[in-house]
matplotlib code that plots the C-alpha trace (Angstrom):
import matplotlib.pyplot as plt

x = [0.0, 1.0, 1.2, 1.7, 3.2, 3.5, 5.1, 3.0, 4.3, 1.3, 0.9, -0.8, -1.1, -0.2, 0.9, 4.4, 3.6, 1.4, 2.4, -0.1, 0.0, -2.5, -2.9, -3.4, -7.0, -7.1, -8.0, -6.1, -3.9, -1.7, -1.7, 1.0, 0.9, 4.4, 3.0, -0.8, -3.5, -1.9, -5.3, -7.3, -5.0, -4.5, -8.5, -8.4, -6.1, -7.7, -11.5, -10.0, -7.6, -9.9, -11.1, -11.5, -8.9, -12.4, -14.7, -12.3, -12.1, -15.3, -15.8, -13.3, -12.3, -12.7, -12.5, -11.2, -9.4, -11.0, -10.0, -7.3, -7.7, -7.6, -7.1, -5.5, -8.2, -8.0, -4.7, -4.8, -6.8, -4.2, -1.8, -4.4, -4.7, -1.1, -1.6, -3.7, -1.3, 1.8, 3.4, 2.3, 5.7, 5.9]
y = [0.0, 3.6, 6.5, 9.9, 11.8, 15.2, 17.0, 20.2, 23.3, 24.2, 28.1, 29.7, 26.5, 25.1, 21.8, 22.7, 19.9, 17.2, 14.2, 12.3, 9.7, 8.6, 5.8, 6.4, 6.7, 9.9, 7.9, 8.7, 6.0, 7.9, 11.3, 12.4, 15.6, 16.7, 18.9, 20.5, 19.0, 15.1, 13.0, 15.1, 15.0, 11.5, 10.9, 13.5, 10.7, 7.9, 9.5, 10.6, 7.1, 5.0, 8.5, 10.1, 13.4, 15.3, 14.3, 15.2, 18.9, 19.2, 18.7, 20.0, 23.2, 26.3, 25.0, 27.7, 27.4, 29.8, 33.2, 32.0, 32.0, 28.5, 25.1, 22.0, 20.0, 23.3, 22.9, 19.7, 20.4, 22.7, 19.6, 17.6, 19.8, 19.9, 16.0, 15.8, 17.0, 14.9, 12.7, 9.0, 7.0, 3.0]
z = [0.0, -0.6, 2.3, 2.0, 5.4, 6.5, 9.0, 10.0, 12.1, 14.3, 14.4, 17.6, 19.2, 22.4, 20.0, 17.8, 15.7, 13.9, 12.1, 10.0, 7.7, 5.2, 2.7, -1.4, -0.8, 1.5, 4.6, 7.7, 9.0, 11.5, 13.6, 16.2, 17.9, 19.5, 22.4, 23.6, 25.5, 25.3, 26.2, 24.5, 21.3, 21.5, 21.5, 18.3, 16.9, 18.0, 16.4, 13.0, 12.1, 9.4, 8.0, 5.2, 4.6, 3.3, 6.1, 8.8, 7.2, 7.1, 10.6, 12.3, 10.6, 12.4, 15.7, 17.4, 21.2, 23.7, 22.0, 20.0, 16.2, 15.7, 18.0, 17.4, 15.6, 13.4, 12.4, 12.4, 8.9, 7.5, 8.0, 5.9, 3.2, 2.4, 2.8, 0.3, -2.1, -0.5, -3.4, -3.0, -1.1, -0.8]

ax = plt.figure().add_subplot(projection="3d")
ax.plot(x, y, z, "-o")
ax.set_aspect("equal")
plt.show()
């Protein structure tokens, strides 16, 4: 099977980074955040792995982080639409 990875800088984020993985149909396999809110984050993980890149956009976009600009889950959707344009690796 062919993945494509990422490794996404978080911006304004209590999180500095997210790793995710996804197979050559756009469903999530993998997701790693390095820092934030670590059981919450992993249960963001745990709820998105076996998704579809699309359907996780669509819910979780905007999500916004008390009166920050954006949360976790929110950038966790910029690192899946550069994803979704990551070159195919065996």
């Amino acid at each position: 099977m062919k993945t494509k990875h990422v490794q996404y800088e978080t911006q304004g984020t209590c999180s500095k980074m997210i790793d995710v993985t996804a197979d050559e149909s756009n469903v999530i396999q993998q997701v790693f955040f390095l820092g934030g809110c670590n059981g919450n984050l992993q249960g963001v993980s745990q709820l998105v792995r076996g998704q579809h890149i699309d359907d996780v956009i669509k819910r979780l976009n905007g999500i916004r982080c008390g009166t920050k600009g954006t949360s976790c889950p929110d950038q966790l959707c910029r690192a899946l639409e550069q994803l979704k344009s990551a070159p195919l690796q065996d």
